[in-house]
N, CA, C and O of each residue as an XYZ file, in Angstrom:
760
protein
N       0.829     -1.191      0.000
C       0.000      0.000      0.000
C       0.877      1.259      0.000
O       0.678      2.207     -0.760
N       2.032      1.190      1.067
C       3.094      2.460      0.630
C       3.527      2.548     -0.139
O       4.019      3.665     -0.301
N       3.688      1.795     -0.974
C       4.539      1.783     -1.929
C       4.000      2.309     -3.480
O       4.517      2.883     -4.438
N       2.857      1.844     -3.187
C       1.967      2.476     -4.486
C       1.250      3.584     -4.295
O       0.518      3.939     -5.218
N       1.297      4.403     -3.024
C       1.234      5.577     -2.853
C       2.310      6.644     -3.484
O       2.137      7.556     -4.292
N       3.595      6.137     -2.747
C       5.084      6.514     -3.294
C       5.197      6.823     -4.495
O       5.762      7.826     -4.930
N       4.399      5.554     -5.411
C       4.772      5.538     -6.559
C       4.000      6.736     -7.403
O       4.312      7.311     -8.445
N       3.062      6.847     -6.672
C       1.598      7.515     -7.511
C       2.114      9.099     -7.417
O       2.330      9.825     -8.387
N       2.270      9.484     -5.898
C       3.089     10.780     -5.453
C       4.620     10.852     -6.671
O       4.792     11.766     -7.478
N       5.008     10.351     -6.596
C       6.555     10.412     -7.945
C       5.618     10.366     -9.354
O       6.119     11.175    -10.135
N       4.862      9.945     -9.742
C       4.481     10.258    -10.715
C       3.691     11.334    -10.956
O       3.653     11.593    -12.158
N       2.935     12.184    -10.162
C       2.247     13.382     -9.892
C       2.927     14.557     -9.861
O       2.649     15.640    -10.377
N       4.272     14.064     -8.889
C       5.365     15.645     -9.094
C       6.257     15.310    -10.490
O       7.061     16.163    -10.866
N       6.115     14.147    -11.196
C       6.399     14.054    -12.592
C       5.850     14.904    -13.871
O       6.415     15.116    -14.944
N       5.182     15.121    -13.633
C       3.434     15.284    -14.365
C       3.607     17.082    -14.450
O       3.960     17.891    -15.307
N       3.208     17.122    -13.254
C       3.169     18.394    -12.526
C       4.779     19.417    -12.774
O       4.814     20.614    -13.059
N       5.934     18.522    -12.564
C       6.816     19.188    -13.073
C       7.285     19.708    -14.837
O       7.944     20.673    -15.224
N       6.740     18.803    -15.452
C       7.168     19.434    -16.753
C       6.198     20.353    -17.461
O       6.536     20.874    -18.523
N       4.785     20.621    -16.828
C       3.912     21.883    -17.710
C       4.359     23.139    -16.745
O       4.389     23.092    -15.515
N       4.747     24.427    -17.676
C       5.477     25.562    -16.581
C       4.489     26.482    -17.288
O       4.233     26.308    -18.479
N       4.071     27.213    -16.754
C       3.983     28.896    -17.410
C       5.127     30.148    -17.014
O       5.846     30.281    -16.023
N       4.963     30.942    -18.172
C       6.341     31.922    -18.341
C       5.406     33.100    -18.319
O       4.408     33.379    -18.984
N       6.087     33.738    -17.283
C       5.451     35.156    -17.311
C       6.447     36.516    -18.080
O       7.633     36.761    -17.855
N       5.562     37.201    -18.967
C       6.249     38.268    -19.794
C       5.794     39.767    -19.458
O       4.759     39.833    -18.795
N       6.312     40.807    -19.758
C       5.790     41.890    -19.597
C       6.052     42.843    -20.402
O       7.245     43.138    -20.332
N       5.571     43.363    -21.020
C       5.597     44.424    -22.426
C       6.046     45.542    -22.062
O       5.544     46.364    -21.296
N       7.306     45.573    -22.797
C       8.020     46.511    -23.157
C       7.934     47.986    -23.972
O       7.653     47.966    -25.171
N       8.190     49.296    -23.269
C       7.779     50.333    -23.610
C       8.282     50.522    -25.643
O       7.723     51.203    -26.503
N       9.524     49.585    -25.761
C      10.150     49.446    -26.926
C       8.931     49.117    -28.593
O       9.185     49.307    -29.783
N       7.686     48.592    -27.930
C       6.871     47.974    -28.588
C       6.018     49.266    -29.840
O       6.289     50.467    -29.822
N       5.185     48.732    -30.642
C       5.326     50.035    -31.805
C       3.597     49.184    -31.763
O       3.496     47.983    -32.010
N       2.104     50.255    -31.334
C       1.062     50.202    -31.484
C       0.720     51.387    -32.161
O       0.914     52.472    -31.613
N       0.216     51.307    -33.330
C      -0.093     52.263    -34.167
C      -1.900     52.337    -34.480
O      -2.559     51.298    -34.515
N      -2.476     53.593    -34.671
C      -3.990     53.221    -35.412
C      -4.257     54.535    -36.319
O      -4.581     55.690    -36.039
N      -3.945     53.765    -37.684
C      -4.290     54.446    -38.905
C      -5.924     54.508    -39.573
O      -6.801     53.645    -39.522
N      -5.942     55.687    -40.118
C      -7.187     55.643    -40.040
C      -7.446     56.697    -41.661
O      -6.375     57.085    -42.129
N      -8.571     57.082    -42.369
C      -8.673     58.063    -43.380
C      -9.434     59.305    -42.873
O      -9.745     59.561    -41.710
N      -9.694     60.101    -44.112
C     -10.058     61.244    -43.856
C     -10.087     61.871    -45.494
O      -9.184     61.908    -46.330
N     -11.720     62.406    -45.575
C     -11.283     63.328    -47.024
C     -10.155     64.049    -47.451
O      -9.989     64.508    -48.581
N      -9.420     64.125    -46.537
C      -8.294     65.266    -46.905
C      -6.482     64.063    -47.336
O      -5.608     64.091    -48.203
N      -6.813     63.150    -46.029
C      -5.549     62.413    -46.132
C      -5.396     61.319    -45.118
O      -6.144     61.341    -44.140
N      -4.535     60.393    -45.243
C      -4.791     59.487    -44.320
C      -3.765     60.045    -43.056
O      -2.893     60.897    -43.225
N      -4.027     59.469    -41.947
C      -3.921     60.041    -40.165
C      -3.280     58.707    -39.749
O      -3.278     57.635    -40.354
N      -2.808     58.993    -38.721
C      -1.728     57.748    -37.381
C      -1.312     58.651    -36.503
O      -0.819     59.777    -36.564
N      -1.808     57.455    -35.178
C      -1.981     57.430    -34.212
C      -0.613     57.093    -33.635
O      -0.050     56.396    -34.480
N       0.305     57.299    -32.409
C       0.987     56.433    -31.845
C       0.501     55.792    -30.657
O      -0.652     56.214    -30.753
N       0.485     55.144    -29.677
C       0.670     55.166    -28.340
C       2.032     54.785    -28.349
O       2.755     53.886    -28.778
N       2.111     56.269    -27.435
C       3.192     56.116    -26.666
C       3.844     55.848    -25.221
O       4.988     55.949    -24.778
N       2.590     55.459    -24.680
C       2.710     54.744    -23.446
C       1.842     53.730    -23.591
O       1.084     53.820    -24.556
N       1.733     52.670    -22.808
C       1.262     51.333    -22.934
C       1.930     49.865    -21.969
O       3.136     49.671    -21.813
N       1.039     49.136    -21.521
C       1.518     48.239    -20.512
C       0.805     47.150    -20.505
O      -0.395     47.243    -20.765
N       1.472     45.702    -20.161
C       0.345     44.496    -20.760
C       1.268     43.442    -20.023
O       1.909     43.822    -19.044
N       1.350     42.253    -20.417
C       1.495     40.732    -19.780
C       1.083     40.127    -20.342
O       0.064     40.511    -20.915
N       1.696     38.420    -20.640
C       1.179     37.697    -21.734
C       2.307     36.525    -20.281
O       3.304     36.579    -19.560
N       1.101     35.587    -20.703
C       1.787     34.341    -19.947
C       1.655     33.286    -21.336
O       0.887     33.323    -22.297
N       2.840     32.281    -20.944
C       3.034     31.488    -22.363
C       3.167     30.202    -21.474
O       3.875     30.176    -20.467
N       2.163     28.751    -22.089
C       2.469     27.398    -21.544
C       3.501     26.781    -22.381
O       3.582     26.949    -23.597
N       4.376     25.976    -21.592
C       5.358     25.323    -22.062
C       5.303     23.485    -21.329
O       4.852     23.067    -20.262
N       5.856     22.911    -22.273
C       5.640     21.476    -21.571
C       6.679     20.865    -22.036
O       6.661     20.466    -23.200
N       7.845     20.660    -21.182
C       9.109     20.014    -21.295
C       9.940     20.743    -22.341
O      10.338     20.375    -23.447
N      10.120     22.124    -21.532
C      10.858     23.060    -22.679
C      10.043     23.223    -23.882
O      10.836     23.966    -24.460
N       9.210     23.121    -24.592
C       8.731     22.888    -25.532
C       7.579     23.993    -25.357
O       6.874     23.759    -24.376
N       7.081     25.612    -26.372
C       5.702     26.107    -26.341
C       4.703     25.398    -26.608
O       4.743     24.406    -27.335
N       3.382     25.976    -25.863
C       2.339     24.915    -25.704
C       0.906     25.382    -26.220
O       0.035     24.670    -26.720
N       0.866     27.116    -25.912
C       0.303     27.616    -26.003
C       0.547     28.990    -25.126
O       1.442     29.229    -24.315
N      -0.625     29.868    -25.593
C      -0.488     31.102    -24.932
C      -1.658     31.571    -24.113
O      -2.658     32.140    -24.551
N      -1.344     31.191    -22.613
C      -2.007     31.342    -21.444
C      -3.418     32.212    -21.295
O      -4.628     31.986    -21.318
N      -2.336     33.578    -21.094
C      -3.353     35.191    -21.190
C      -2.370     36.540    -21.896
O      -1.168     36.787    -21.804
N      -3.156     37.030    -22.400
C      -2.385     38.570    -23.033
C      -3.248     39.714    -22.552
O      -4.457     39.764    -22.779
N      -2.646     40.536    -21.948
C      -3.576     41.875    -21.649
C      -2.593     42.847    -22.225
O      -1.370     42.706    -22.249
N      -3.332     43.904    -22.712
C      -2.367     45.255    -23.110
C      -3.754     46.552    -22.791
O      -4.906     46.666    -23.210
N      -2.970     47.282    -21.932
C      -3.301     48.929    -21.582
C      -2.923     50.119    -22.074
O      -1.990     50.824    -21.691
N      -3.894     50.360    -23.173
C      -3.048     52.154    -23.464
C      -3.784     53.324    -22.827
O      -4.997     53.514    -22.912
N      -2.973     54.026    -22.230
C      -3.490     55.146    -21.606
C      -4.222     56.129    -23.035
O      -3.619     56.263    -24.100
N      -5.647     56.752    -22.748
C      -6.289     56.717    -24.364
C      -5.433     58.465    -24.605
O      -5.368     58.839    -25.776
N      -5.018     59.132    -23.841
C      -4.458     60.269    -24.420
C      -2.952     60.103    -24.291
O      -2.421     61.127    -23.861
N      -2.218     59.226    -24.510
C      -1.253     58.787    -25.076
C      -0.900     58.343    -26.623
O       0.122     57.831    -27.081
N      -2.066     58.712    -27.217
C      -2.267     58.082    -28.298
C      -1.901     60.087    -29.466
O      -2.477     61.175    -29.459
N      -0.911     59.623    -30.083
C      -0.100     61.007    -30.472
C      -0.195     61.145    -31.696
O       0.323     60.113    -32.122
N      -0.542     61.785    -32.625
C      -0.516     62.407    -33.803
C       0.748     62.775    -34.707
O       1.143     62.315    -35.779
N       1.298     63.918    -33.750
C       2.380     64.978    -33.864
C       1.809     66.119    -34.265
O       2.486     67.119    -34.503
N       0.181     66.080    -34.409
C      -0.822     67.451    -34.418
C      -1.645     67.657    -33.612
O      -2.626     66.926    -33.477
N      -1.408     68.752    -32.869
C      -1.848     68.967    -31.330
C      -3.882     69.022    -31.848
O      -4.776     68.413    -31.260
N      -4.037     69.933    -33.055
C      -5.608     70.022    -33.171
C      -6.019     68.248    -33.184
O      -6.795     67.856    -32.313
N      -5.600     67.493    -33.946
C      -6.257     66.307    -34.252
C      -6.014     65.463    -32.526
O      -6.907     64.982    -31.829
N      -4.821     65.507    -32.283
C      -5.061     64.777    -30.858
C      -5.935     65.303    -29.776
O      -6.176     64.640    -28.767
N      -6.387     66.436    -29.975
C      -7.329     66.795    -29.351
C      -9.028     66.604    -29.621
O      -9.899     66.622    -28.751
N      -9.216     66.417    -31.104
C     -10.163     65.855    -31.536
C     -10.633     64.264    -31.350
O     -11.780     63.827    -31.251
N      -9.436     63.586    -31.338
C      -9.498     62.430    -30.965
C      -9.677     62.233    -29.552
O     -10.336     61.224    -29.299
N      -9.269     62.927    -28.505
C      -9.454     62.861    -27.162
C     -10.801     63.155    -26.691
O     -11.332     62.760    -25.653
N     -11.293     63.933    -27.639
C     -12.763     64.230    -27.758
C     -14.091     63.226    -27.764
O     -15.076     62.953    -27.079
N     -13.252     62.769    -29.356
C     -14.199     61.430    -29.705
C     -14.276     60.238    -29.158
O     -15.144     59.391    -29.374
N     -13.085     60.141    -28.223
C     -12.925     59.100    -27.458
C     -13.386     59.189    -25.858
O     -13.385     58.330    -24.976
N     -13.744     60.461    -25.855
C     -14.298     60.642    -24.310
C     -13.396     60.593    -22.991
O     -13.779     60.175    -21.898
N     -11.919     61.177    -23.342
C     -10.840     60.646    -22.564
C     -11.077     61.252    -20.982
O     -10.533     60.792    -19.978
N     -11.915     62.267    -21.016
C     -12.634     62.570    -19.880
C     -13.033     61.793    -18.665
O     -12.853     61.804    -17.447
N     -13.469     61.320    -19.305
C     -14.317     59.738    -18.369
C     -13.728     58.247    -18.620
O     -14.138     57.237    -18.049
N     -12.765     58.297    -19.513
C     -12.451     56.920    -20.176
C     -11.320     56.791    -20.260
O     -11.012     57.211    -21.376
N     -10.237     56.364    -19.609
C      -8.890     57.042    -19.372
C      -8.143     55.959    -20.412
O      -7.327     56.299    -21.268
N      -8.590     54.588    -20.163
C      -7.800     53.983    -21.000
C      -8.668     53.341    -21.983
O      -9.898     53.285    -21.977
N      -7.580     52.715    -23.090
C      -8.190     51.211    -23.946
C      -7.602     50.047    -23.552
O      -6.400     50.166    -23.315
N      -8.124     48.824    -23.387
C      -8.071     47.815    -22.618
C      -7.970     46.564    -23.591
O      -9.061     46.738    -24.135
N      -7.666     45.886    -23.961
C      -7.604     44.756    -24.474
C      -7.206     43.383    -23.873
O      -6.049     43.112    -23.554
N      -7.890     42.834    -23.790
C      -7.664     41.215    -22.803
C      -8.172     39.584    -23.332
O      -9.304     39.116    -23.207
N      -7.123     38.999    -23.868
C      -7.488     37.948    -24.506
C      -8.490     36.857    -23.531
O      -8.211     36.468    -22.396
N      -9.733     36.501    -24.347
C     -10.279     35.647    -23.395
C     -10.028     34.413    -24.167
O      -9.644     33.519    -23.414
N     -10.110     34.042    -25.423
C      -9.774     32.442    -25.188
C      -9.212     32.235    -26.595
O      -9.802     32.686    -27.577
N      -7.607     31.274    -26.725
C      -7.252     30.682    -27.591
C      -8.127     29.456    -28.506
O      -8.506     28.368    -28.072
N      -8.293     29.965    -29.791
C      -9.217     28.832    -30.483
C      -8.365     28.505    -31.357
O      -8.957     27.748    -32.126
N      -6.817     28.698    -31.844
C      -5.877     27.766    -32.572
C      -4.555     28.409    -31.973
O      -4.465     29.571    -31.575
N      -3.593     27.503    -31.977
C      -2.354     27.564    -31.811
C      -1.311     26.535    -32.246
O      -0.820     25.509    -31.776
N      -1.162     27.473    -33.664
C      -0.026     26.580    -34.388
C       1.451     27.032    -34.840
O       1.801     28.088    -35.366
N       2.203     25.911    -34.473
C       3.748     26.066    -34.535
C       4.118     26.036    -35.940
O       3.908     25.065    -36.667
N       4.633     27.043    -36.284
C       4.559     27.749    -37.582
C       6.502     27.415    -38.165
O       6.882     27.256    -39.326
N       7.103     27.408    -37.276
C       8.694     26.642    -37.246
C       9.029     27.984    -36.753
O       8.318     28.983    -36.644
N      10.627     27.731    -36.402
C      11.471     28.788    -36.176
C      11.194     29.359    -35.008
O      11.726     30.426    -34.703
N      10.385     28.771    -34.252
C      10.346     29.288    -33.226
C       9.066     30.633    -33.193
O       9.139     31.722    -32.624
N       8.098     30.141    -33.904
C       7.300     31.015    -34.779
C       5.751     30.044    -34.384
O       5.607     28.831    -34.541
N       4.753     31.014    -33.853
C       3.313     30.526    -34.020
C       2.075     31.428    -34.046
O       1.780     32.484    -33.485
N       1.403     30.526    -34.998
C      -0.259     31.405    -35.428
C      -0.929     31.537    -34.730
O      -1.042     30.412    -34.243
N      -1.740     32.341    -34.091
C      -2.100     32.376    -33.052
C      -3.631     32.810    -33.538
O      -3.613     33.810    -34.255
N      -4.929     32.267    -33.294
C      -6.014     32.869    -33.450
C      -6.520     33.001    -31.978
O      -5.909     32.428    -31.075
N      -7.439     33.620    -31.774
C      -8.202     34.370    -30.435
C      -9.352     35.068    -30.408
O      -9.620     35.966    -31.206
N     -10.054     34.699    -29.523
C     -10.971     36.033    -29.215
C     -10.725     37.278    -27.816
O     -10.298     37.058    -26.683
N     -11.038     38.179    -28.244
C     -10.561     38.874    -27.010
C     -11.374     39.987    -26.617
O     -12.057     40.531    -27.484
N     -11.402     40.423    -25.388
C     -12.057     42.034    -25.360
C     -11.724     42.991    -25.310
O     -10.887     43.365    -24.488
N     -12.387     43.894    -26.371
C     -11.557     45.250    -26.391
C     -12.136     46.054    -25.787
O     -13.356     45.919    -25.706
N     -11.550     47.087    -25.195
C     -12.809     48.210    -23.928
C     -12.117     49.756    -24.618
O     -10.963     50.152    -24.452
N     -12.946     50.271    -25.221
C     -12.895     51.549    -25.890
C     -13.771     52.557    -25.340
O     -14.977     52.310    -25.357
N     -13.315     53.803    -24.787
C     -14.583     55.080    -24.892
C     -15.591     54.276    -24.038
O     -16.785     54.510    -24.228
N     -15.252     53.392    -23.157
C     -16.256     52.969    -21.911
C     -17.277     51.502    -22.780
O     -17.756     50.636    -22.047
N     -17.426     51.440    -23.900
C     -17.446     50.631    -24.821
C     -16.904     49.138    -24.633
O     -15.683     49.253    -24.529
N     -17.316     47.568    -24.529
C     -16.888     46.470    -24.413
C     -17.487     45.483    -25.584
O     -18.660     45.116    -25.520
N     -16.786     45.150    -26.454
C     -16.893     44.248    -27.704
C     -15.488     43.337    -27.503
O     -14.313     43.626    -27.277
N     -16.420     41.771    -27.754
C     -15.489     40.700    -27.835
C     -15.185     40.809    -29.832
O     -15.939     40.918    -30.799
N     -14.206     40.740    -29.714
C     -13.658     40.234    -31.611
C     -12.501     39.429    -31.359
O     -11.831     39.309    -30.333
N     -12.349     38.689    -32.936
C     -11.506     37.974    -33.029
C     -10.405     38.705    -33.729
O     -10.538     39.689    -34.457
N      -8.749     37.780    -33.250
C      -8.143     38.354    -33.404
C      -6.808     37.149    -33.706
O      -6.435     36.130    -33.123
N      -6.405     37.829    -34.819
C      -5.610     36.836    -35.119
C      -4.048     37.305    -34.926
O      -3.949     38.465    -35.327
N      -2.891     36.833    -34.483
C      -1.434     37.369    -34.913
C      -0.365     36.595    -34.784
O      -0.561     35.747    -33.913
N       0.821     36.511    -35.343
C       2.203     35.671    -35.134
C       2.924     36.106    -34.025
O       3.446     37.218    -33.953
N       2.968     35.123    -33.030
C       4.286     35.294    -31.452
C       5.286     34.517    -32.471
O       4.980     33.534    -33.146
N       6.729     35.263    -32.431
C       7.817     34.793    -32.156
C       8.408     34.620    -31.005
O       8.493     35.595    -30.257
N       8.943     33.366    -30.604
C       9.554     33.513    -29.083
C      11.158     33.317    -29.513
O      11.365     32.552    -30.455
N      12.408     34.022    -28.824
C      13.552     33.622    -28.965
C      13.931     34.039    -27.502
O      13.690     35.163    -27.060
N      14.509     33.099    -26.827
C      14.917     33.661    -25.531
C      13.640     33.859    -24.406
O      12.594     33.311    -24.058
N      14.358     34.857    -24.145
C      13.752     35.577    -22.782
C      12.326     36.631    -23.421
O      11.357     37.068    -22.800
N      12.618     36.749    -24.547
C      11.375     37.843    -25.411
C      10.571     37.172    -26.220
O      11.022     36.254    -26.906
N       9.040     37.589    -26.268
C       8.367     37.150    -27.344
C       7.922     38.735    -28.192
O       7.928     39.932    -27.906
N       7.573     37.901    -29.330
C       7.307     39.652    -30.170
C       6.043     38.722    -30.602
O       6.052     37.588    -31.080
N       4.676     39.792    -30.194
C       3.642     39.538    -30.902
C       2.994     40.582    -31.790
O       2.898     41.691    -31.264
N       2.467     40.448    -33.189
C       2.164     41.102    -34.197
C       1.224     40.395    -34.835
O       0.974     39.193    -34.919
N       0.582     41.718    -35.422
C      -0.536     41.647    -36.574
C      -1.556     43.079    -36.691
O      -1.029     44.191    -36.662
N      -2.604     42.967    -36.785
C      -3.465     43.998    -37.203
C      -4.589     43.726    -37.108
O      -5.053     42.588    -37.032
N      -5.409     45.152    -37.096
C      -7.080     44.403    -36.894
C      -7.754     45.923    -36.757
O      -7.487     46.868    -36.015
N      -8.937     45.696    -38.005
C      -9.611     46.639    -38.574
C     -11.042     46.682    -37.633
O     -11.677     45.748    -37.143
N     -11.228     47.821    -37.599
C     -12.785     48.409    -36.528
C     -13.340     49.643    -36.677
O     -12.801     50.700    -37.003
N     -14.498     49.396    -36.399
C     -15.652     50.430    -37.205
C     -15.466     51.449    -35.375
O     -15.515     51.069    -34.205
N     -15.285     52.594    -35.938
C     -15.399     53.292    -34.627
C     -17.016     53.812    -34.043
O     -17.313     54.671    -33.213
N     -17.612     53.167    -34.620
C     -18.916     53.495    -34.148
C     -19.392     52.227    -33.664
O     -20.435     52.341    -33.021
N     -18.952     51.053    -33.774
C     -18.921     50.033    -32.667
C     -18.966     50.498    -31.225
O     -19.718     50.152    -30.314
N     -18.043     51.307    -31.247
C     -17.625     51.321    -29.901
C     -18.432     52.924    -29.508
O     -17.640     53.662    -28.921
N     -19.261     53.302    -29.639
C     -19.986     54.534    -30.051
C     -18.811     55.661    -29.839
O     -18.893     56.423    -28.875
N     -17.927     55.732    -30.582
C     -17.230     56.599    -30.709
C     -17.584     57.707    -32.355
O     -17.516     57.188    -33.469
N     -17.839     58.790    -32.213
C     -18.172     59.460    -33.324
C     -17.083     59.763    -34.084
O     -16.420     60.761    -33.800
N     -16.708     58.878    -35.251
C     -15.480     59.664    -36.274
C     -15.031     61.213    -36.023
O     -15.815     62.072    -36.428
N     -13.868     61.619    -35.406
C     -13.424     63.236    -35.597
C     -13.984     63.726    -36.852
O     -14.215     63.118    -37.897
N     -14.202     65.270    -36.453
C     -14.221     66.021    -37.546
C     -13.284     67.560    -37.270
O     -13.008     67.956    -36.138
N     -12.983     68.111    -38.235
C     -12.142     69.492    -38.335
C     -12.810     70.506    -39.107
O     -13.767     70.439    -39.879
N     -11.760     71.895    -38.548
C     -12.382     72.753    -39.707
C     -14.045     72.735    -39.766
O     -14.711     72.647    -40.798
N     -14.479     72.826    -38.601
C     -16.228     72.713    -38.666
C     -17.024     72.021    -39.813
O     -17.928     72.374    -40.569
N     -16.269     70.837    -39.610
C     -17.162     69.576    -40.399
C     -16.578     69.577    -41.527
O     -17.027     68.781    -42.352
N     -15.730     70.209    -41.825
C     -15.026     70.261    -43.462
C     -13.877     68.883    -43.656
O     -13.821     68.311    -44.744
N     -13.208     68.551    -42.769
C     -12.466     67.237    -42.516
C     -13.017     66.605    -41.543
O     -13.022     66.847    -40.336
N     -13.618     65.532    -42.325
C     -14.506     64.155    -41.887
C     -13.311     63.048    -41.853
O     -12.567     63.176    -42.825
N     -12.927     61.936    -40.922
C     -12.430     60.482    -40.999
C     -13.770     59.485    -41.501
O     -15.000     59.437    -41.517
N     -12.492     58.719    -41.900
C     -13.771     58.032    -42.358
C     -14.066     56.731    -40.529
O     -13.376     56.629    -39.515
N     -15.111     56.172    -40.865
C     -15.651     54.777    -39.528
C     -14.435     54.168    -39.273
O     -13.927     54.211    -38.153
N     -13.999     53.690    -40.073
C     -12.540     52.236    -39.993
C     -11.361     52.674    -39.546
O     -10.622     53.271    -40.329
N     -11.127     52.540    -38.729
C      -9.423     52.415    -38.518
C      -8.563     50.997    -38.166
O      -8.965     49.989    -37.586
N      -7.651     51.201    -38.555
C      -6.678     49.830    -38.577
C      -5.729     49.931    -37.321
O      -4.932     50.863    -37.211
N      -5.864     48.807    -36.260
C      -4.887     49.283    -35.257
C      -3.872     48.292    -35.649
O      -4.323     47.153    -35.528
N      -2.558     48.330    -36.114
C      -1.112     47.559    -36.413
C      -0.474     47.436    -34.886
O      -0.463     48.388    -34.105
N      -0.073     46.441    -34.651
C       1.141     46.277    -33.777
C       2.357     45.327    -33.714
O       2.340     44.162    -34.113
N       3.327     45.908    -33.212
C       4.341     44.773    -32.784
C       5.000     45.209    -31.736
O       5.698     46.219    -31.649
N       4.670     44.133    -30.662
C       4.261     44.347    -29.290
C       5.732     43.470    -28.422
O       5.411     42.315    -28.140
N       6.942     43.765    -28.063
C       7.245     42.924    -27.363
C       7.274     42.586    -26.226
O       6.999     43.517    -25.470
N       7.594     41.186    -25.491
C       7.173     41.077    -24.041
C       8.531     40.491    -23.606
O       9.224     39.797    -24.350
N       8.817     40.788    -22.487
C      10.233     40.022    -21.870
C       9.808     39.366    -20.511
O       8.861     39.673    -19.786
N      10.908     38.217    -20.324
C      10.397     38.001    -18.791
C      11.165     38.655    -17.640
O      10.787     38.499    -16.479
């Protein structure tokens, strides 16, 4: 009877020892952009501040999958290099009451090892805009090398989803258009 207890206990901290999770944390180095149109010309966004965490499963050294990803942009961090339009945008976004945008992966629905240390990653996640909460899907490539992962891709949204009213200028004379494209490449270290 001890003995096959013994045995059961050694095989449990067996088990138990080779699935790990890796905790990461996103680096100010990371490049989140959201381009967008306008009758006159097309517009981009930076954030330039921003903060997140991504935990990654591993099972006998080996990636397994990707745990959780959160990323925080403070919403008037988000920079132009034209003081009128970032102010229009701070507008439309309600930065008043709505300090940040929020993004938080809720659940992996593929994860494939793409080589090189390289994987596809599909997801759904929630995005929290202008006080605003919509789940979408979201697709992008983690590279892991080391101690860093770099995650990237893109993903197009109607800003009136999120009841945010397209900026306008010049008293309605420069309209954006609904869509903007938010691009990123995001890295995380542990």
């Amino acid at each position: 009877m001890r003995s096959s207890i013994s045995i059961a206990l050694v095989l449990f901290l067996f088990v138990v020892g080779t699935a790990q999770s890796q905790n990461f944390k996103l680096q100010s180095s990371s490049d989140i952009k959201v381009e967008g149109t306008s009758n006159i010309h097309d517009w981009e966004l930076d954030a330039e501040q921003k903060s997140g965490s991504a935990v990654l499963e591993s099972e006998d050294g080996k990636i397994t999958g990707l745990q959780s990803l959160q990323v925080t942009i403070p919403a008037e961090s988000l920079k132009s290099g034209k003081g009128g339009m970032d102010k229009n945008t701070y507008k439309a976004l309600n930065t008043n009451k709505y300090k940040n945008i929020e993004f938080k992966l809720d659940q992996v629905k593929d994860f494939q090892d793409a080589g090189n240390n390289t994987y596809k990653v599909k997801g759904v996640g929630t995005l929290k805009i202008s006080g605003a909460t919509k789940q979408i899907p979201l697709d992008f490539t983690m590279s892991v090398n080391g101690n860093t992962i770099k995650i990237s891709g893109e993903k197009t949204l109607n800003m009136t989803d999120y009841k945010v009213d397209p900026p306008t200028a010049m008293f309605g004379t420069i309209t954006t258009g609904e869509e903007v494209t938010i691009k990123f490449t995001t890295n995380f270290t542990k």
